[in-house]
Biopython code that builds the backbone (N, CA, C, O; Angstrom):
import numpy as np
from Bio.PDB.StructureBuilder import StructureBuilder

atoms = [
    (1, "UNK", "N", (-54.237, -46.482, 6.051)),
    (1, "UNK", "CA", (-53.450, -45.479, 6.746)),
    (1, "UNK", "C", (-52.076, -46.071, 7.030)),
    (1, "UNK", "O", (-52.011, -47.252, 7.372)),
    (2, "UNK", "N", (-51.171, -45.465, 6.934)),
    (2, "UNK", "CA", (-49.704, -45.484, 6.899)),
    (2, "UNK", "C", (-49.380, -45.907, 8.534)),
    (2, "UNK", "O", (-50.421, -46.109, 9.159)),
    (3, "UNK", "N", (-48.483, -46.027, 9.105)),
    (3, "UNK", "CA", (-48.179, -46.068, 10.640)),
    (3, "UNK", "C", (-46.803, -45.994, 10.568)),
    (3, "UNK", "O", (-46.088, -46.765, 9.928)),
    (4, "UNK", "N", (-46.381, -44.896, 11.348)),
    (4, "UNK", "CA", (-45.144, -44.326, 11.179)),
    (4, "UNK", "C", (-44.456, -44.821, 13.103)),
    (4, "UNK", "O", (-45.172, -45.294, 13.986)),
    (5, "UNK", "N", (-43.099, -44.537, 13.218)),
    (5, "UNK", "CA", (-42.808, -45.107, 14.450)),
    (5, "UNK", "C", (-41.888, -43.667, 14.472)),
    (5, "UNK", "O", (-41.485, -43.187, 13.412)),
    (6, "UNK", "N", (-41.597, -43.029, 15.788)),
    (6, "UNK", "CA", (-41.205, -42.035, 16.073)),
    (6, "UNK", "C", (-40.339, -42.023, 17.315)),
    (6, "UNK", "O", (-40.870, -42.273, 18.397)),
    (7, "UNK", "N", (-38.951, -41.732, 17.237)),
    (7, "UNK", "CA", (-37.907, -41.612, 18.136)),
    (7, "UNK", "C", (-37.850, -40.576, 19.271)),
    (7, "UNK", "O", (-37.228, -39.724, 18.638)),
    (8, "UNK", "N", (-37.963, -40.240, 19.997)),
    (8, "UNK", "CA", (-37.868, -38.729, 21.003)),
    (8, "UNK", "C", (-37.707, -38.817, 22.182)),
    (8, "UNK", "O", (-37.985, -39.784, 22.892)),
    (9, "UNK", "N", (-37.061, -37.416, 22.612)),
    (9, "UNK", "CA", (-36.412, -37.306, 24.212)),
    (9, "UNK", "C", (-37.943, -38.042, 24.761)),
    (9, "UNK", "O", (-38.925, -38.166, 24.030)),
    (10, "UNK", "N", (-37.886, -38.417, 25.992)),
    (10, "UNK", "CA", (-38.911, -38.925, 26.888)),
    (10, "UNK", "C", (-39.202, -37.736, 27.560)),
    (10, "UNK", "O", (-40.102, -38.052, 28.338)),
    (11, "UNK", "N", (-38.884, -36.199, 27.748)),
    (11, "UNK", "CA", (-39.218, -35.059, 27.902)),
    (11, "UNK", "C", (-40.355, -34.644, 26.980)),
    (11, "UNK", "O", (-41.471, -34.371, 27.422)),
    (12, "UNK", "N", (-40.113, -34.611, 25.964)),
    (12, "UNK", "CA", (-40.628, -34.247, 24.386)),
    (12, "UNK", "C", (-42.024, -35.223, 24.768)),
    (12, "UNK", "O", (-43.133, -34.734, 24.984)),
    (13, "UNK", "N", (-41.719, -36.686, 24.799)),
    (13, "UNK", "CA", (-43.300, -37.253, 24.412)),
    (13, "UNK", "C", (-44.000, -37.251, 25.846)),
    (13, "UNK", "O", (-45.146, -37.691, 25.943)),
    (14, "UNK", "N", (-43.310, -36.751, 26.979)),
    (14, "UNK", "CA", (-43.997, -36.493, 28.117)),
    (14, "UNK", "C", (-45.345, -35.416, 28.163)),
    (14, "UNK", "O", (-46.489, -35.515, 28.607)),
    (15, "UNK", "N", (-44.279, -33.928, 27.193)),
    (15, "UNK", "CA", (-45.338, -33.061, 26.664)),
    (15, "UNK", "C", (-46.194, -33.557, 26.113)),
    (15, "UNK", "O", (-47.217, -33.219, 26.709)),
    (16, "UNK", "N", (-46.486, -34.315, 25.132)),
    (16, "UNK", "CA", (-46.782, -34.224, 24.028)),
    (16, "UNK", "C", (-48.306, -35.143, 24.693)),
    (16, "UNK", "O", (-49.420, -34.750, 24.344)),
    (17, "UNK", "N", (-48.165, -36.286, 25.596)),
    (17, "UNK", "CA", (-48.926, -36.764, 26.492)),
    (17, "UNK", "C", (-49.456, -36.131, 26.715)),
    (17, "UNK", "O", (-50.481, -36.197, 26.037)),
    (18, "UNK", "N", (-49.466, -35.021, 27.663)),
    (18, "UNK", "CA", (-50.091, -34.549, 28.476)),
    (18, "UNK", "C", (-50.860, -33.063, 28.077)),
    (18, "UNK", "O", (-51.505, -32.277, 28.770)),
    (19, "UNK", "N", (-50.438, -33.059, 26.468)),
    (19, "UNK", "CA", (-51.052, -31.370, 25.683)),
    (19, "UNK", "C", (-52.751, -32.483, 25.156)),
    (19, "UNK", "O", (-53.881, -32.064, 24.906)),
    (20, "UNK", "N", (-52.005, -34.502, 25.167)),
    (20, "UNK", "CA", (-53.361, -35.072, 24.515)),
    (20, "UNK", "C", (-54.692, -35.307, 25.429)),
    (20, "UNK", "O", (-55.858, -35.609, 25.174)),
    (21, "UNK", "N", (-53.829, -34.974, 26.822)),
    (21, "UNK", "CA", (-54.901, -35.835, 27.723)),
    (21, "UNK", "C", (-55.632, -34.288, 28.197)),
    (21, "UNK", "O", (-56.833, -34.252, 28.463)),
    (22, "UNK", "N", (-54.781, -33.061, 28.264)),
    (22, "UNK", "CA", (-55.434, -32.106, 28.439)),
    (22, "UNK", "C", (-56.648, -31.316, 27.411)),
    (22, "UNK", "O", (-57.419, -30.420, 27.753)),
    (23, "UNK", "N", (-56.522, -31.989, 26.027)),
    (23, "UNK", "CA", (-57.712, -31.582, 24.840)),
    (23, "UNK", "C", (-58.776, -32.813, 24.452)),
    (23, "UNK", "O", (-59.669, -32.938, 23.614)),
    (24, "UNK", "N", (-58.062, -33.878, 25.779)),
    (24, "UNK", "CA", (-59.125, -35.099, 25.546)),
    (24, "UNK", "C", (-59.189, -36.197, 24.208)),
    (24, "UNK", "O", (-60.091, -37.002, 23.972)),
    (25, "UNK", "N", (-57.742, -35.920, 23.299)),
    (25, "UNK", "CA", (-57.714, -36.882, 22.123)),
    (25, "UNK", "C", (-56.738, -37.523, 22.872)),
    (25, "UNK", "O", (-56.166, -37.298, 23.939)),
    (26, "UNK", "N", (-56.698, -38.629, 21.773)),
    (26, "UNK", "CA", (-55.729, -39.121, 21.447)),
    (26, "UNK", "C", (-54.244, -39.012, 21.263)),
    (26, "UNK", "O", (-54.201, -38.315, 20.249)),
    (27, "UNK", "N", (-52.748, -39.305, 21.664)),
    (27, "UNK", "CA", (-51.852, -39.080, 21.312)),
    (27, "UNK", "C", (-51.774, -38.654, 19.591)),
    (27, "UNK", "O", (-51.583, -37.537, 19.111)),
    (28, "UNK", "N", (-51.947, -39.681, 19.036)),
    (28, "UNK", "CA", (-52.167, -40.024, 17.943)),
    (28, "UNK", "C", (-53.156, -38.482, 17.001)),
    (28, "UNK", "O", (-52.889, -37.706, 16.083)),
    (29, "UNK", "N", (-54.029, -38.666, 17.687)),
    (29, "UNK", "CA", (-54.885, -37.285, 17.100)),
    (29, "UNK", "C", (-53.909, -35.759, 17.087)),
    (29, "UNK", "O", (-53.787, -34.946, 16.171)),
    (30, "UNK", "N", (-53.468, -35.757, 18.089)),
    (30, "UNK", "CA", (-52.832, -34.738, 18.606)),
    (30, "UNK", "C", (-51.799, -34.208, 17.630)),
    (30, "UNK", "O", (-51.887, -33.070, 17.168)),
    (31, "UNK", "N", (-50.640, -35.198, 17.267)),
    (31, "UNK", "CA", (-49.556, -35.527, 16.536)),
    (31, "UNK", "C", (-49.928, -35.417, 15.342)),
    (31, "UNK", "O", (-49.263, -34.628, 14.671)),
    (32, "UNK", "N", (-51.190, -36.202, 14.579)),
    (32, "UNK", "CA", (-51.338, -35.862, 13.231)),
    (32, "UNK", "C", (-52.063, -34.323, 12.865)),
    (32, "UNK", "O", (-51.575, -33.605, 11.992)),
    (33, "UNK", "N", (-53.222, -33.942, 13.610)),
    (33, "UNK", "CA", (-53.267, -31.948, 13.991)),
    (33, "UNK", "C", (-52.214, -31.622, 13.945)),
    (33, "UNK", "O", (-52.093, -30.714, 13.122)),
    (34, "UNK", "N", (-51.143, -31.936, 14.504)),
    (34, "UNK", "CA", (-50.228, -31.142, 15.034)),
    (34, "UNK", "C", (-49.340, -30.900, 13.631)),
    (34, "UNK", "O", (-49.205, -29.742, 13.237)),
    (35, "UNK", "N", (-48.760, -31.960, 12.912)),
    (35, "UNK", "CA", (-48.122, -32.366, 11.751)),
    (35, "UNK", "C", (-49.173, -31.582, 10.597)),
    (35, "UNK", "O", (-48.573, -31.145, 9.615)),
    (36, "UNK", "N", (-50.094, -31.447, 10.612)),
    (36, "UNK", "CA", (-51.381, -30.774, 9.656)),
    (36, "UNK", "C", (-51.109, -29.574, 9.225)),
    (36, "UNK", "O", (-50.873, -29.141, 8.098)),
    (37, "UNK", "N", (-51.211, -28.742, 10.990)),
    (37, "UNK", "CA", (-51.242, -27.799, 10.846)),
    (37, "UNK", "C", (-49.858, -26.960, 10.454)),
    (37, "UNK", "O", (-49.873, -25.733, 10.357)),
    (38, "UNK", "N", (-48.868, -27.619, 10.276)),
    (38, "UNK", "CA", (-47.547, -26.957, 10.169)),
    (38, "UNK", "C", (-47.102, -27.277, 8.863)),
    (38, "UNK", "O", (-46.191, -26.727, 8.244)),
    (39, "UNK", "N", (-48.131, -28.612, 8.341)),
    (39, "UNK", "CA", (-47.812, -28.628, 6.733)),
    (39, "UNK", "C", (-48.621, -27.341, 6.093)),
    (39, "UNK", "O", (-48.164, -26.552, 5.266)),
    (40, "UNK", "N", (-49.775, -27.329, 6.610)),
    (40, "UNK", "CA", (-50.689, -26.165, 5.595)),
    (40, "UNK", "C", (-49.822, -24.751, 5.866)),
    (40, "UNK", "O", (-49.385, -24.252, 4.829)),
    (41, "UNK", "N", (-49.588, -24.216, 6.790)),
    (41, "UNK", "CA", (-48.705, -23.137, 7.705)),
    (41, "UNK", "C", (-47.256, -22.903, 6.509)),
    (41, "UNK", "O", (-46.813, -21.850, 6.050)),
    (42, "UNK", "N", (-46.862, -24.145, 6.306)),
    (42, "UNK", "CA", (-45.465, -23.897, 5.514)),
    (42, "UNK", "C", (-45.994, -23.623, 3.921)),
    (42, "UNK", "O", (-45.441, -22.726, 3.285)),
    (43, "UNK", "N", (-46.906, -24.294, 3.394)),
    (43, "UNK", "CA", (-47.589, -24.241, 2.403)),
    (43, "UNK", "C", (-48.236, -22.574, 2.377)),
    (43, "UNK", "O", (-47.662, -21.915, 1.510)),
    (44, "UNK", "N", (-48.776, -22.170, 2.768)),
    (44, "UNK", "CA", (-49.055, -20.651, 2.966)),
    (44, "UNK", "C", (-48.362, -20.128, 2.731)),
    (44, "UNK", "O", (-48.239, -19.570, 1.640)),
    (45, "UNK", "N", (-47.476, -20.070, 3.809)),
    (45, "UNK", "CA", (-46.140, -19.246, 3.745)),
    (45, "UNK", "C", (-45.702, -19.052, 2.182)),
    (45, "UNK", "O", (-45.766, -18.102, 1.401)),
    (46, "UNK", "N", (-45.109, -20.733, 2.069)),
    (46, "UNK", "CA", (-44.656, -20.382, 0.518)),
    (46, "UNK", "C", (-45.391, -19.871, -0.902)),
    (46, "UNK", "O", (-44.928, -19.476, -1.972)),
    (47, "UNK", "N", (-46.689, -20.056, -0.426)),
    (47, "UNK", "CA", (-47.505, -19.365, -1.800)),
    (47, "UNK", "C", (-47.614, -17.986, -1.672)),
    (47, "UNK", "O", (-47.800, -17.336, -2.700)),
    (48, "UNK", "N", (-47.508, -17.247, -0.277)),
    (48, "UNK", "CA", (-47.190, -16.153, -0.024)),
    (48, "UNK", "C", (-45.695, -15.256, -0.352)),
    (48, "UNK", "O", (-45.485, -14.089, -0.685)),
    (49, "UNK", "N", (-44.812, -16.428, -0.077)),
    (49, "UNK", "CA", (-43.945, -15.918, -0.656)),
    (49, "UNK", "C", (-43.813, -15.650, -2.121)),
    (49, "UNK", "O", (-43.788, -14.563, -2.698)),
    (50, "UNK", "N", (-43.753, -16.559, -2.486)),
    (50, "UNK", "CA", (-43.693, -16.736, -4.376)),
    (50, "UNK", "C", (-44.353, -15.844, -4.575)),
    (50, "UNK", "O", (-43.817, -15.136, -5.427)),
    (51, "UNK", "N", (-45.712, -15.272, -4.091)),
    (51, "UNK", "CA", (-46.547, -14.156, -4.474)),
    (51, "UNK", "C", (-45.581, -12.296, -4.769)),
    (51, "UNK", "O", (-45.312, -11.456, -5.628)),
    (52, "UNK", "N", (-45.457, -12.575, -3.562)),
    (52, "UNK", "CA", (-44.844, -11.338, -2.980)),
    (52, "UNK", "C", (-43.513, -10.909, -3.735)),
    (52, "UNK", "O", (-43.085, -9.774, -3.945)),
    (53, "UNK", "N", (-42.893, -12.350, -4.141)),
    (53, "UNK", "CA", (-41.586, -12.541, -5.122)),
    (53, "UNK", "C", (-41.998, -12.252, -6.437)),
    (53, "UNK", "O", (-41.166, -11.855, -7.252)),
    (54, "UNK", "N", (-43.337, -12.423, -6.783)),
    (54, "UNK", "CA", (-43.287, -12.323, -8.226)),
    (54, "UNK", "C", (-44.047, -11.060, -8.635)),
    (54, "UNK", "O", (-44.199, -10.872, -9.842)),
    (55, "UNK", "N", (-44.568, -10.123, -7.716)),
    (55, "UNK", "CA", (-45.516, -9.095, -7.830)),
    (55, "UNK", "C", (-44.323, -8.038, -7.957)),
    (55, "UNK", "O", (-44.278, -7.057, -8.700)),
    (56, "UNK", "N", (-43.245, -8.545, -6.924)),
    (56, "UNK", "CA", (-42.276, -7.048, -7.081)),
    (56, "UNK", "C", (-40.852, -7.317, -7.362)),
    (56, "UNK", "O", (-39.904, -6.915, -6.687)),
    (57, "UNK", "N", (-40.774, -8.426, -9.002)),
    (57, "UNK", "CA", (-40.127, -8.931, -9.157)),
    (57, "UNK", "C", (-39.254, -8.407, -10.167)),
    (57, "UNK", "O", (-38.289, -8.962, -10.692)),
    (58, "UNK", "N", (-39.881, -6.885, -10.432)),
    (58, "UNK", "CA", (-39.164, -6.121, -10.908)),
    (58, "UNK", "C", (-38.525, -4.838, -10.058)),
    (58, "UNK", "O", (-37.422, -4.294, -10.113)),
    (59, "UNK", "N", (-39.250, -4.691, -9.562)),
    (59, "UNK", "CA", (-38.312, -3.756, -8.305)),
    (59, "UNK", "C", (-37.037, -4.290, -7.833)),
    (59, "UNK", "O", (-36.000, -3.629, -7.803)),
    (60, "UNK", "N", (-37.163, -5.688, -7.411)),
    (60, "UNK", "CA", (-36.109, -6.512, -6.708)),
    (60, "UNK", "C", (-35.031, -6.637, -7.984)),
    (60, "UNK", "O", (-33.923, -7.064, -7.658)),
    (61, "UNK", "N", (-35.174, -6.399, -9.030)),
    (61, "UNK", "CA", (-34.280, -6.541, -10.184)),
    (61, "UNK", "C", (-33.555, -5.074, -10.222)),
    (61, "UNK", "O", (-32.325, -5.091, -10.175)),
    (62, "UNK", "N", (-34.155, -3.916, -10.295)),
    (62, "UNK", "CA", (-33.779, -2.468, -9.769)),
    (62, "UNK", "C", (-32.511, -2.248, -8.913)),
    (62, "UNK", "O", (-31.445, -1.677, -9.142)),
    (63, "UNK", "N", (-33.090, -3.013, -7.675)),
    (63, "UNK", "CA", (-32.265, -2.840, -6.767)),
    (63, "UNK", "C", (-31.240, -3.124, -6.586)),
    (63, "UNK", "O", (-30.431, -2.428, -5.973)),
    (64, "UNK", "N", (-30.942, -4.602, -7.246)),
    (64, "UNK", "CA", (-29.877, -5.503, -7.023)),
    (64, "UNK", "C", (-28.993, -5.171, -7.711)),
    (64, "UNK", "O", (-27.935, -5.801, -7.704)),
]
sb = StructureBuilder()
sb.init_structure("model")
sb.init_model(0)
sb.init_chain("A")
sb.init_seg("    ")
for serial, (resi, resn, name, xyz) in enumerate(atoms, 1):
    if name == "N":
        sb.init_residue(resn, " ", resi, " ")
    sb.init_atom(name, np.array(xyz, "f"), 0.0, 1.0, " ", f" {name:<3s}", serial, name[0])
structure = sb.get_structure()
């Protein structure tokens, strides 16, 4: 496993503390969920998009 080092307001990792101690993980746990879920989220998105781009990718040619 990789180990990354991370810069932030002391506001920011105050949250970020206290979202770990309130679900009972780890900082660490928290941060990599957290990083997970916003990679798969953007990944969606974009296969959704491309979808949606290529289904009415002749209409959008119409229009323009």
């Amino acid at each position: 496993m990789k180990t990354l080092e991370l810069h932030m307001p002391e506001q920011i990792a105050s949250k970020i503390e206290a979202a770990a101690l309130a679900r009972g993980v780890s900082v660490d746990e928290l941060v990599l969920a957290s990083v997970q879920e916003k990679l798969d989220r953007d990944a969606a998105f974009e296969a959704a998009a491309t979808f949606v781009l290529a289904k009415n990718r002749e209409l959008y040619e119409r229009l323009s």
